[in-house]
PDB file of the backbone (N, CA, C, O) and the ligand in Angstrom, with CONECT records:
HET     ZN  A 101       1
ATOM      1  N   UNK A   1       0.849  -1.195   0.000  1.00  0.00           N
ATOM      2  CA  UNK A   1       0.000   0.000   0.000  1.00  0.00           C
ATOM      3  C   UNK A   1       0.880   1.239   0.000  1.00  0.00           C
ATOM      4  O   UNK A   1       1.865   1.407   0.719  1.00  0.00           O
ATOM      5  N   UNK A   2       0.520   1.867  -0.669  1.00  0.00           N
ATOM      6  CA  UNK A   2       1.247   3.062  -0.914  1.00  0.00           C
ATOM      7  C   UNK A   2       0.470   4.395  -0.882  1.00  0.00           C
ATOM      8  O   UNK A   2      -0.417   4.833  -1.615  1.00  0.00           O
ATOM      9  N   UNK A   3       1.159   4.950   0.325  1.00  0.00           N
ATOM     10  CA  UNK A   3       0.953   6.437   0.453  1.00  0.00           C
ATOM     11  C   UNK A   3       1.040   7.427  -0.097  1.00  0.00           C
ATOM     12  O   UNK A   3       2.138   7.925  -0.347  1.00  0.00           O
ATOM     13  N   UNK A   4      -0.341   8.095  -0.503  1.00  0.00           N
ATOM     14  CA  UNK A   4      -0.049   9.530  -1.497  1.00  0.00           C
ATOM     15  C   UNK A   4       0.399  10.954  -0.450  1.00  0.00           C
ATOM     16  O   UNK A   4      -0.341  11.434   0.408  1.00  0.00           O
ATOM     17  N   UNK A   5       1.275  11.259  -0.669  1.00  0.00           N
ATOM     18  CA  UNK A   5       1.716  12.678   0.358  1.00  0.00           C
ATOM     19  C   UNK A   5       1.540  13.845  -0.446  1.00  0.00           C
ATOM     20  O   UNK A   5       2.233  14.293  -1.359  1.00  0.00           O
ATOM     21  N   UNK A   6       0.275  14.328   0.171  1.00  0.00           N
ATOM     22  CA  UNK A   6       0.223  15.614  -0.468  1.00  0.00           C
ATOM     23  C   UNK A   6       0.773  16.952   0.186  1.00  0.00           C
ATOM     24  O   UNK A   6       0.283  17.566   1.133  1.00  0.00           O
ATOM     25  N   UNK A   7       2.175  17.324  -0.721  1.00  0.00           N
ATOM     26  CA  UNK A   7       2.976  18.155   0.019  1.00  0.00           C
ATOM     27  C   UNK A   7       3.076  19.253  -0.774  1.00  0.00           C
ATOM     28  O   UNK A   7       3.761  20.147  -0.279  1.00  0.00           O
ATOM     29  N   UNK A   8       2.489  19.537  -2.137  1.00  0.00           N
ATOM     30  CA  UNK A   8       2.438  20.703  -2.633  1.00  0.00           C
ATOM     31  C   UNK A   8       1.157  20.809  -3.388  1.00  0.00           C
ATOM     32  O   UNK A   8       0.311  19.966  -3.689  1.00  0.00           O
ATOM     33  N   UNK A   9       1.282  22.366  -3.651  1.00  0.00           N
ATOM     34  CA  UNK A   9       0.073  23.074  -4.757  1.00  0.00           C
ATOM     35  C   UNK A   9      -0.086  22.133  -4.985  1.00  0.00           C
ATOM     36  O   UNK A   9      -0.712  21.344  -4.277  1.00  0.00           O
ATOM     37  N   UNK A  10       0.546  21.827  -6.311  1.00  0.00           N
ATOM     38  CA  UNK A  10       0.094  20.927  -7.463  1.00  0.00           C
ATOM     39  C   UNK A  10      -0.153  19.631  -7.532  1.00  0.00           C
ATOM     40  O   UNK A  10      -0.946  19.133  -8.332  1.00  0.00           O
ATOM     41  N   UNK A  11       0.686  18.844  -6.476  1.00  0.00           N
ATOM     42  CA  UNK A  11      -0.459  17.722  -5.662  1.00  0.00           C
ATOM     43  C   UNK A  11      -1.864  18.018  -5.528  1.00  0.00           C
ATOM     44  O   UNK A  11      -2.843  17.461  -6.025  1.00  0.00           O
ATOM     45  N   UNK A  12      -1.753  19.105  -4.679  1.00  0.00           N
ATOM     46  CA  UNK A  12      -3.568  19.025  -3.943  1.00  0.00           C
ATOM     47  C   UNK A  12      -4.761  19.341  -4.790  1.00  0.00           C
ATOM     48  O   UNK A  12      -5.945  19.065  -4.598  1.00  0.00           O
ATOM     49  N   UNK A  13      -4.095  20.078  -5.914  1.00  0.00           N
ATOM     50  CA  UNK A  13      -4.609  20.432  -6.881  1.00  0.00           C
ATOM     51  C   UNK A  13      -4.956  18.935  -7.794  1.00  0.00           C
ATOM     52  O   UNK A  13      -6.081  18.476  -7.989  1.00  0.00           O
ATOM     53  N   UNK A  14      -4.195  18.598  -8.070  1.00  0.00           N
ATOM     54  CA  UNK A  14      -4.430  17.174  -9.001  1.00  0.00           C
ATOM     55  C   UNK A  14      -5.376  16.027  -8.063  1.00  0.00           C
ATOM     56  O   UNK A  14      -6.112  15.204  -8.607  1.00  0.00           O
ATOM     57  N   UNK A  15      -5.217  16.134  -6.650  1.00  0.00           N
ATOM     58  CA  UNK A  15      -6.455  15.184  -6.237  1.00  0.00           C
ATOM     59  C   UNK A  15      -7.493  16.079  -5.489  1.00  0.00           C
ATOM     60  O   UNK A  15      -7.556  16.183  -4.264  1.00  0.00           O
ATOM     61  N   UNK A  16      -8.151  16.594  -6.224  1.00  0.00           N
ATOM     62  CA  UNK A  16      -9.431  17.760  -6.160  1.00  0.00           C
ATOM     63  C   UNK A  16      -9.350  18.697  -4.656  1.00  0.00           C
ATOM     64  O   UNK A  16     -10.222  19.428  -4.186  1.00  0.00           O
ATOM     65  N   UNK A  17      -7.767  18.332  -4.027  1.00  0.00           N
ATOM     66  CA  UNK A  17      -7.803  19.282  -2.564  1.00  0.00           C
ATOM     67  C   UNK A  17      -7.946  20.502  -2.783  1.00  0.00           C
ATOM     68  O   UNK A  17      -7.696  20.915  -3.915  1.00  0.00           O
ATOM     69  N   UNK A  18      -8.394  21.422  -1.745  1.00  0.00           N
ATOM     70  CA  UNK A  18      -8.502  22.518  -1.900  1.00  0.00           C
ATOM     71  C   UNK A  18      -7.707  23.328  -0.818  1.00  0.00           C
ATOM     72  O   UNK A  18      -7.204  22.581   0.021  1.00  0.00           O
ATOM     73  N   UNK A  19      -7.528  24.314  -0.672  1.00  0.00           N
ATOM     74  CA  UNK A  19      -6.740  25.548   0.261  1.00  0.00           C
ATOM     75  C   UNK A  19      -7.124  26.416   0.869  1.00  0.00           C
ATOM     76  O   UNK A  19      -7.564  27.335   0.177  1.00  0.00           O
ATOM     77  N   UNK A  20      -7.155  26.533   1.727  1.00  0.00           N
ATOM     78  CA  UNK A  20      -8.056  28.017   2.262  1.00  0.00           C
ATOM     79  C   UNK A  20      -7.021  28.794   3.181  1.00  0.00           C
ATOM     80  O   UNK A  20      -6.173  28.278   3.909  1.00  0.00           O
ATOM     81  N   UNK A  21      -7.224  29.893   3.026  1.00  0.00           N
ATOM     82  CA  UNK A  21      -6.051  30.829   4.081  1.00  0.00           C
ATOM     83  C   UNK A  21      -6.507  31.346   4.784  1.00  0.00           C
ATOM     84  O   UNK A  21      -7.567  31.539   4.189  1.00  0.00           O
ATOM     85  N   UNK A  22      -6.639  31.867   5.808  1.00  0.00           N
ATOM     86  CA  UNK A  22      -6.838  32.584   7.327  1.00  0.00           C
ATOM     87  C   UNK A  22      -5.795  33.348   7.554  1.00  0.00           C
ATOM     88  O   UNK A  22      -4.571  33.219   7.569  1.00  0.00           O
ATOM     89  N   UNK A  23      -6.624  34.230   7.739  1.00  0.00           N
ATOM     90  CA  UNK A  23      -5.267  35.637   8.710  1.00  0.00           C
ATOM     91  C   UNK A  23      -5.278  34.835   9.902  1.00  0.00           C
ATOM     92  O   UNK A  23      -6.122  34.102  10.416  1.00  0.00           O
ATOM     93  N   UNK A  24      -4.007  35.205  10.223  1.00  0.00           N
ATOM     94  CA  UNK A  24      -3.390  34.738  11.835  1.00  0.00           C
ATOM     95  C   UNK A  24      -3.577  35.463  13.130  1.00  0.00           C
ATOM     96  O   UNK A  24      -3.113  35.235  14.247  1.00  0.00           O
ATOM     97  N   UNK A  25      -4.507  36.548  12.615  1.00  0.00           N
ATOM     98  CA  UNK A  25      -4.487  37.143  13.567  1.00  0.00           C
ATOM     99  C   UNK A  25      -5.759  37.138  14.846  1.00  0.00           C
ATOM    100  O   UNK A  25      -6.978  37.285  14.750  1.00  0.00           O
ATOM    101  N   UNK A  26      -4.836  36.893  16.084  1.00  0.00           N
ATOM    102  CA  UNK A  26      -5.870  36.008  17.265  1.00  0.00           C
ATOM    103  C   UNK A  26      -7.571  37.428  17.217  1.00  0.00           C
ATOM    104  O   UNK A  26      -8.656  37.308  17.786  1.00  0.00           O
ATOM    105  N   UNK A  27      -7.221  38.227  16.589  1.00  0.00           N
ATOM    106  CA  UNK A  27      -8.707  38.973  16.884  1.00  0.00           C
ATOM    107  C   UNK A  27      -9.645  39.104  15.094  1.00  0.00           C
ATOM    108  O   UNK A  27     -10.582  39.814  14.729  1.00  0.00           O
ATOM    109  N   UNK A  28      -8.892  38.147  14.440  1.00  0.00           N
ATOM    110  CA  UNK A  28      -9.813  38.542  12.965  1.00  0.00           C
ATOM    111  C   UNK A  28      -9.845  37.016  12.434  1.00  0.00           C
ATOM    112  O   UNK A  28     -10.779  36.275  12.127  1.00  0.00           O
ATOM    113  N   UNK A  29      -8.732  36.885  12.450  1.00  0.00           N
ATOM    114  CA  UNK A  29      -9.036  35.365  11.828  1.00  0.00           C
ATOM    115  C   UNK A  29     -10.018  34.989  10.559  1.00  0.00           C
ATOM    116  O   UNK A  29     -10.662  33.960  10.355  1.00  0.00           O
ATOM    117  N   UNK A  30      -9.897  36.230   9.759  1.00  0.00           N
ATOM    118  CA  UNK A  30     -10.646  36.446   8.870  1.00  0.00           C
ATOM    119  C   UNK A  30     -10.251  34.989   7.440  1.00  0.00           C
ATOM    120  O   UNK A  30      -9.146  34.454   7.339  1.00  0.00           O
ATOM    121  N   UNK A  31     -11.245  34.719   6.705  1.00  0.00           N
ATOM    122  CA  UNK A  31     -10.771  33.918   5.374  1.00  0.00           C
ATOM    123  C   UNK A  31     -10.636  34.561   4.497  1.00  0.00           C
ATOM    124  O   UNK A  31     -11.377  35.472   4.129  1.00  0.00           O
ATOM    125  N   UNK A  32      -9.523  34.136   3.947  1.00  0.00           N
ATOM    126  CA  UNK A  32      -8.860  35.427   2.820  1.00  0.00           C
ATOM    127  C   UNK A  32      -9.250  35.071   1.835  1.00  0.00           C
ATOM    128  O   UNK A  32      -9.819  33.980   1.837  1.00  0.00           O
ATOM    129  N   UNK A  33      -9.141  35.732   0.700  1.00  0.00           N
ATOM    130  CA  UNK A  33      -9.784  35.649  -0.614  1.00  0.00           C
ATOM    131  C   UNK A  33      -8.853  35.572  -1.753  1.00  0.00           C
ATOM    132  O   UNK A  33      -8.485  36.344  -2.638  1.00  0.00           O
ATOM    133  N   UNK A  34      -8.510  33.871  -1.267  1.00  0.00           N
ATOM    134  CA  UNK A  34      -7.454  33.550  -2.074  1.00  0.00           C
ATOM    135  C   UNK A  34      -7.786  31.597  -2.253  1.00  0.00           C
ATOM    136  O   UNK A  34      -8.154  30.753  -1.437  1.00  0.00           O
ATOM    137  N   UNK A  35      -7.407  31.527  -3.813  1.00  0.00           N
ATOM    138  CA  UNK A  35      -7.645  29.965  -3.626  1.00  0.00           C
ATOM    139  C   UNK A  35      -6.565  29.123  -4.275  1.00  0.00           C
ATOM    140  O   UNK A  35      -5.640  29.730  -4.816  1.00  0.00           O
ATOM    141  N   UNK A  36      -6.571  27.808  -4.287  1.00  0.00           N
ATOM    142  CA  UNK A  36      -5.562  27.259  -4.397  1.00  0.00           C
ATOM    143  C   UNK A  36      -5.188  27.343  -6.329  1.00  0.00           C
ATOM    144  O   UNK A  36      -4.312  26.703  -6.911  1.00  0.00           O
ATOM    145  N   UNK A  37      -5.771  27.929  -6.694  1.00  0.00           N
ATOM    146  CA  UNK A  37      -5.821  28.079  -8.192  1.00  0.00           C
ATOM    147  C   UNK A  37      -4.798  29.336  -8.393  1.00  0.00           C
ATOM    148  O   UNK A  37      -3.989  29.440  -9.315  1.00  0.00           O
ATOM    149  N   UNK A  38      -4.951  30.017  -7.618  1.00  0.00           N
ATOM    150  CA  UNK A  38      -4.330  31.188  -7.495  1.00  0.00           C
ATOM    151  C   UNK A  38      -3.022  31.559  -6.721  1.00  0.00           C
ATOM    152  O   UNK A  38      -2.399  32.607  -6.887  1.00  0.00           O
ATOM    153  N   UNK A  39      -2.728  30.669  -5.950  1.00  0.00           N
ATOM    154  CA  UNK A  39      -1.599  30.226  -5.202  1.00  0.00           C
ATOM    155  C   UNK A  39      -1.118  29.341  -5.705  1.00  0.00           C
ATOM    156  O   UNK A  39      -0.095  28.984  -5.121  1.00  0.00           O
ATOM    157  N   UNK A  40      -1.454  28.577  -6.850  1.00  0.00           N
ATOM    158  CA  UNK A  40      -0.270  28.119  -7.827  1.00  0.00           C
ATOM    159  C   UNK A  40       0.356  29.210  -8.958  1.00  0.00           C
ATOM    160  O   UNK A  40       1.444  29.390  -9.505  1.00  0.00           O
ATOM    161  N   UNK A  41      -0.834  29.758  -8.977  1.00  0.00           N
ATOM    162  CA  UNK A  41      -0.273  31.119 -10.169  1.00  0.00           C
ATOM    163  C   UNK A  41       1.312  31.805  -9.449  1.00  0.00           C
ATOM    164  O   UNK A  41       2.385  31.631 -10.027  1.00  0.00           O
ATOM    165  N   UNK A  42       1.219  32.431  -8.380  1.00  0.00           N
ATOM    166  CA  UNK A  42       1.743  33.224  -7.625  1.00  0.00           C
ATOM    167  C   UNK A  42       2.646  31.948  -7.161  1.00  0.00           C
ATOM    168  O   UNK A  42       3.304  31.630  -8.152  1.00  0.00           O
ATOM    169  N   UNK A  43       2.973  31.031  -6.006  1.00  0.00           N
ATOM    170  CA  UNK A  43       3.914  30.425  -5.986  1.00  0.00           C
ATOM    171  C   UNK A  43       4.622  29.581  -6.788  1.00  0.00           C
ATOM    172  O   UNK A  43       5.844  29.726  -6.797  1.00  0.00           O
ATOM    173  N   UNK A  44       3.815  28.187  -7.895  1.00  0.00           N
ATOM    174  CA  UNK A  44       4.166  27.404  -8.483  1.00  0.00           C
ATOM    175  C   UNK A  44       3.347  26.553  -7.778  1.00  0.00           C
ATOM    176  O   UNK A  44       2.723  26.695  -6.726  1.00  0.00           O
ATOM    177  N   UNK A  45       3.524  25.188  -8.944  1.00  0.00           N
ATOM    178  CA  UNK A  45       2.905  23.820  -8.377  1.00  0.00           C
ATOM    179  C   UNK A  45       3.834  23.248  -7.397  1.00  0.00           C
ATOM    180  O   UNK A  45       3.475  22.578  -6.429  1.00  0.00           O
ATOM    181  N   UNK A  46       5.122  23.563  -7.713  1.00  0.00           N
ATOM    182  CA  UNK A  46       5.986  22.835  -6.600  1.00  0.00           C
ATOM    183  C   UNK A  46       6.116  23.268  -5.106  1.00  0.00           C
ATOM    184  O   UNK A  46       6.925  22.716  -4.360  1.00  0.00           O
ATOM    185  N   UNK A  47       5.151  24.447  -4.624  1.00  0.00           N
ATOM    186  CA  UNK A  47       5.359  25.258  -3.222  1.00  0.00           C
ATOM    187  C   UNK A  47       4.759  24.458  -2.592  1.00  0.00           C
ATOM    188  O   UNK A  47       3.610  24.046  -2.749  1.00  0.00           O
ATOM    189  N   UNK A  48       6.066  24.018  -1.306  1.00  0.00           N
ATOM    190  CA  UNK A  48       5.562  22.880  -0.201  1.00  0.00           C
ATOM    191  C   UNK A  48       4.493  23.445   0.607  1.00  0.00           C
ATOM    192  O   UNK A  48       4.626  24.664   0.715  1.00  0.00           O
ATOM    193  N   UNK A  49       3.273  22.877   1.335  1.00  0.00           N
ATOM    194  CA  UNK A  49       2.754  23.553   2.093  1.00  0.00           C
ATOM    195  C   UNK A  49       3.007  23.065   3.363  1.00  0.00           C
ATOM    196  O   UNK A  49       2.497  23.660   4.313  1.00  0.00           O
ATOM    197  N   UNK A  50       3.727  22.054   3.564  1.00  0.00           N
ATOM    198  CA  UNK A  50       3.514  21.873   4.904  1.00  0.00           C
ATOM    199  C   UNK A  50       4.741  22.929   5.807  1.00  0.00           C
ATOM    200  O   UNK A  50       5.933  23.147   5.589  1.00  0.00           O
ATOM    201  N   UNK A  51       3.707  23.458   6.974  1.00  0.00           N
ATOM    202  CA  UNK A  51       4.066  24.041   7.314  1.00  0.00           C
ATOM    203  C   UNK A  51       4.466  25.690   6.909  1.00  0.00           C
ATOM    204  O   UNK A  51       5.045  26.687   7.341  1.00  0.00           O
ATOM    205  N   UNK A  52       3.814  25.243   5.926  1.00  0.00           N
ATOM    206  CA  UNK A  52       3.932  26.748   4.943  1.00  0.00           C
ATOM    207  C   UNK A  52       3.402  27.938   5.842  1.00  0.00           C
ATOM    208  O   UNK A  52       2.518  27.786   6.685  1.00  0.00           O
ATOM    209  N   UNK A  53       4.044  29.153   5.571  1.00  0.00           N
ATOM    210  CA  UNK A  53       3.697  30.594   6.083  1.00  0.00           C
ATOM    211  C   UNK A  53       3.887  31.233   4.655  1.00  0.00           C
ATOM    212  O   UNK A  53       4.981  31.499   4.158  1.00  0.00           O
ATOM    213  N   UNK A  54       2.741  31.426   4.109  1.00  0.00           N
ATOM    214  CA  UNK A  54       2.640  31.757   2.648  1.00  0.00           C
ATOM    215  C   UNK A  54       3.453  33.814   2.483  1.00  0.00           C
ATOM    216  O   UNK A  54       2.890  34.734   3.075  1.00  0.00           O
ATOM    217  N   UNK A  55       4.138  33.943   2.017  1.00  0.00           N
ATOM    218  CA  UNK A  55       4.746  35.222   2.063  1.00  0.00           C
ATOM    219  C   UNK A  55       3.954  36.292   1.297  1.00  0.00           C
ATOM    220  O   UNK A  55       3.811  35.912   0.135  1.00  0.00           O
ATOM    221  N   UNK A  56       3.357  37.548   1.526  1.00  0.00           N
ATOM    222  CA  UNK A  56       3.376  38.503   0.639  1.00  0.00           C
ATOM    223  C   UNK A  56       1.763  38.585   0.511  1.00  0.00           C
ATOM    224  O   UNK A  56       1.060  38.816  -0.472  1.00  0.00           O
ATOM    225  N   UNK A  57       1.441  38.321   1.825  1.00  0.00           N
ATOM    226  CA  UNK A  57      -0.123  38.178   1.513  1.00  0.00           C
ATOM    227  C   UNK A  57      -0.256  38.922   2.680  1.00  0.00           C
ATOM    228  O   UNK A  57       0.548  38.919   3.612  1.00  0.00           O
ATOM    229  N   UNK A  58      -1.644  39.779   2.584  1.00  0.00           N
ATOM    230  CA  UNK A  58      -1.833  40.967   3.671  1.00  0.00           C
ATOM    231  C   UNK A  58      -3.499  40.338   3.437  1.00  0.00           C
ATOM    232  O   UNK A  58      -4.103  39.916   2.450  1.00  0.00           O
ATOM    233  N   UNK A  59      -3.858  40.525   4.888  1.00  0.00           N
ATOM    234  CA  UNK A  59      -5.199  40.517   5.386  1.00  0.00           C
ATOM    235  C   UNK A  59      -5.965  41.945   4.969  1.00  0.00           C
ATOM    236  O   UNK A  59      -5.685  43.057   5.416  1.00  0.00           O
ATOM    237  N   UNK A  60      -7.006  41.619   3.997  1.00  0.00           N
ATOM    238  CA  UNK A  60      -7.733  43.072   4.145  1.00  0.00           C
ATOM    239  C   UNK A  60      -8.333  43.641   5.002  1.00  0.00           C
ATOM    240  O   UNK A  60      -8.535  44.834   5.232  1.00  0.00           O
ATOM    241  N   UNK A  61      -8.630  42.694   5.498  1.00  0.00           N
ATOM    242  CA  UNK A  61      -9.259  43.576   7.071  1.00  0.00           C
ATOM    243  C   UNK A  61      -8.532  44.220   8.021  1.00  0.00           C
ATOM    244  O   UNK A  61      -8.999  45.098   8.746  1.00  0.00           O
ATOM    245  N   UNK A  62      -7.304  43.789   8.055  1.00  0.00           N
ATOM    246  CA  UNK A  62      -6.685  44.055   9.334  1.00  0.00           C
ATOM    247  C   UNK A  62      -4.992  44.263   9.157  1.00  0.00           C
ATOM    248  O   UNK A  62      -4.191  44.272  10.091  1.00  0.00           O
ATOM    249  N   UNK A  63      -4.705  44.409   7.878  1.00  0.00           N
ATOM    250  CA  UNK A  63      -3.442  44.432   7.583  1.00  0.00           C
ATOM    251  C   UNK A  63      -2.537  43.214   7.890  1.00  0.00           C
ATOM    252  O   UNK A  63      -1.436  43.165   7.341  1.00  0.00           O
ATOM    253  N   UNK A  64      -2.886  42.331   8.643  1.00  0.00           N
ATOM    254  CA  UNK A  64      -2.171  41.373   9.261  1.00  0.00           C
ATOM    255  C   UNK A  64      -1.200  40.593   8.346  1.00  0.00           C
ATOM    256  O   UNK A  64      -1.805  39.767   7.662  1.00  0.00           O
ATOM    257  N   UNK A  65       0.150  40.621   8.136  1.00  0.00           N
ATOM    258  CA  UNK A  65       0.641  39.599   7.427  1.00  0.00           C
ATOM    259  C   UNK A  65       0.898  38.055   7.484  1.00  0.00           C
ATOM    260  O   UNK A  65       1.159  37.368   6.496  1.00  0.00           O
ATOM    261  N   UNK A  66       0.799  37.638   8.660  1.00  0.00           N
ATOM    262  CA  UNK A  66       0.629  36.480   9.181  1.00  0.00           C
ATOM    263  C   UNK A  66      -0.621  36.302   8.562  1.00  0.00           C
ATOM    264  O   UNK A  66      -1.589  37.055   8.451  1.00  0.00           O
ATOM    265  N   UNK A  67      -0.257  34.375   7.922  1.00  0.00           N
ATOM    266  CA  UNK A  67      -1.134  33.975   7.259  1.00  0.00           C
ATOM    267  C   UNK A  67      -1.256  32.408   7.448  1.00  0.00           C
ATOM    268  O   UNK A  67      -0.264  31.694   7.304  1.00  0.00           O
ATOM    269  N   UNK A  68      -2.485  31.897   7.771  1.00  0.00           N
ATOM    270  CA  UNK A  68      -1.967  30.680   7.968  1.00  0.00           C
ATOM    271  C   UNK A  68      -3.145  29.588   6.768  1.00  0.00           C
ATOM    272  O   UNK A  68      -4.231  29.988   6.349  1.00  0.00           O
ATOM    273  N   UNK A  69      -2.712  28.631   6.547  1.00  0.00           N
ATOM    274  CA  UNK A  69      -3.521  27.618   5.450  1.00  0.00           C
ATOM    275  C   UNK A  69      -3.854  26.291   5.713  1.00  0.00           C
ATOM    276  O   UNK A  69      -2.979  25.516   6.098  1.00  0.00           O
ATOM    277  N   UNK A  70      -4.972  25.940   5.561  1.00  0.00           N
ATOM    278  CA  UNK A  70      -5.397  24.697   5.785  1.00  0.00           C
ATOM    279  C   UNK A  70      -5.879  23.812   4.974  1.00  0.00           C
ATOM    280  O   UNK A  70      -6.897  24.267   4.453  1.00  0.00           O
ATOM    281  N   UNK A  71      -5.606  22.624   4.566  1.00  0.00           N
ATOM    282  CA  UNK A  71      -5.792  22.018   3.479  1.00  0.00           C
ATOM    283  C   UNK A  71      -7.491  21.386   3.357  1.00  0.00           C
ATOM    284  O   UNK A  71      -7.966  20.636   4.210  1.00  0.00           O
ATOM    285  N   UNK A  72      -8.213  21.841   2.183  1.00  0.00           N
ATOM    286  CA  UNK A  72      -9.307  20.986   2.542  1.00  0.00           C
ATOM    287  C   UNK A  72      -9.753  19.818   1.611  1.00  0.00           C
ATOM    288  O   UNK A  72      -9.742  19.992   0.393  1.00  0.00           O
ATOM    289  N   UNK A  73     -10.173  18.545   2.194  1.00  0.00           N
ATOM    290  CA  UNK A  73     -10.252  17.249   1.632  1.00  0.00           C
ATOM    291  C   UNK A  73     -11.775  17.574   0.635  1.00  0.00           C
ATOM    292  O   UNK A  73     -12.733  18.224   1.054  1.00  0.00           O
ATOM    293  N   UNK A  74     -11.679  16.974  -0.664  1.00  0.00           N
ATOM    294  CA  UNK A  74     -12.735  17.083  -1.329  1.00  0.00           C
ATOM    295  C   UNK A  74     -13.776  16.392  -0.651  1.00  0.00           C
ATOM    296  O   UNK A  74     -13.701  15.377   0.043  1.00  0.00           O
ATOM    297  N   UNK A  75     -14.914  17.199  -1.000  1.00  0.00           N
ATOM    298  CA  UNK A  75     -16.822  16.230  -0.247  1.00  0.00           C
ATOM    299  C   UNK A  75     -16.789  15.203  -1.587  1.00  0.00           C
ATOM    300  O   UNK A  75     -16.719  15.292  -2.813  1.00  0.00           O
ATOM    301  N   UNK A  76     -16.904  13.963  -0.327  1.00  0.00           N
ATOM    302  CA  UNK A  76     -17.383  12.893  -1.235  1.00  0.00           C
ATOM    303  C   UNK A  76     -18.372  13.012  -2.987  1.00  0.00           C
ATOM    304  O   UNK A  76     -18.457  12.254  -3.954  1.00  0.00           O
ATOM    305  N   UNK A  77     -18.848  14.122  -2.711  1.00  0.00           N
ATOM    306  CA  UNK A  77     -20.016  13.837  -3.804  1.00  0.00           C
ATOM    307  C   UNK A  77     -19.227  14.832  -4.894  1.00  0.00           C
ATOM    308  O   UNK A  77     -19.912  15.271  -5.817  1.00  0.00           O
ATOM    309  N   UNK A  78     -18.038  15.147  -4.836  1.00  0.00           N
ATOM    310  CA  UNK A  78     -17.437  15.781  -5.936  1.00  0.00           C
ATOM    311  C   UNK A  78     -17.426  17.023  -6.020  1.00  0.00           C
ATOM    312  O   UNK A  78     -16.691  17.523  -6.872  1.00  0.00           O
ATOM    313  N   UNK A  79     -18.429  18.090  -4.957  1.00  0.00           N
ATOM    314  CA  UNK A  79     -18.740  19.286  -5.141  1.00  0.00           C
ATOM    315  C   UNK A  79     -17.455  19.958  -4.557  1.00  0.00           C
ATOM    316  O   UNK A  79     -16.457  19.406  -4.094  1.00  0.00           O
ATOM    317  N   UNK A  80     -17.723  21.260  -4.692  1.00  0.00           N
ATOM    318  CA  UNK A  80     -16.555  22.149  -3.729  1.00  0.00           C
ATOM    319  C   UNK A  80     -16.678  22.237  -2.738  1.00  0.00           C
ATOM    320  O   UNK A  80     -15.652  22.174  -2.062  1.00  0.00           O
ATOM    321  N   UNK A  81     -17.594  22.377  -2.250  1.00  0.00           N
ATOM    322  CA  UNK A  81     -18.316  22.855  -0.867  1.00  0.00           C
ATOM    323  C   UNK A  81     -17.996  23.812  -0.561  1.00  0.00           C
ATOM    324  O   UNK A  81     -17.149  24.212   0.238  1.00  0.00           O
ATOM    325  N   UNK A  82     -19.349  24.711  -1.832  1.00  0.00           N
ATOM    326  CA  UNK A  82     -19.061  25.869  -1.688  1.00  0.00           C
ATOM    327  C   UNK A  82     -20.271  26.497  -1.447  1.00  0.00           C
ATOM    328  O   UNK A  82     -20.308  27.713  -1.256  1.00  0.00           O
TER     329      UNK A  82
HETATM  330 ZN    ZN A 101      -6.923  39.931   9.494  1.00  0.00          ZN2+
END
């Protein structure tokens, strides 16, 4: 059995994962308006995420540059869940 490690963009991208970013900041914690389609544009398919602190991204709400990302597993039924 063999383990798929999804450790970049273009992994998560190729098995329907998705990305979501959050400001880091403990009073907004806002979801940023950014998706994983677009964070391959801007980093590449090869940008590791684990552990990633994505650079150069500002919170609109709150200026915050701290950014943090969480990977999300596709819904069974194929949709985005959106
Ligand atoms: Zn913020």
């Amino acid at each position: 059995m063999s383990e798929i490690v999804l450790d970049t963009l273009g992994r998560l991208a190729a098995r329907n994962h998705g990305l979501v970013f959050y400001c880091d900041d403990a009073d907004c914690r806002r979801r940023l308006d950014l998706t994983i389609e677009r964070a391959i544009e801007i980093y590449g398919p090869d940008q590791n995420i684990i552990r990633w602190r994505p650079a150069g991204i500002r919170c609109a709400a709150c200026g915050c540059r701290e950014v943090e990302c969480r990977v999300q597993a596709p819904n069974p039924d194929g949709s985005t869940g959106r």
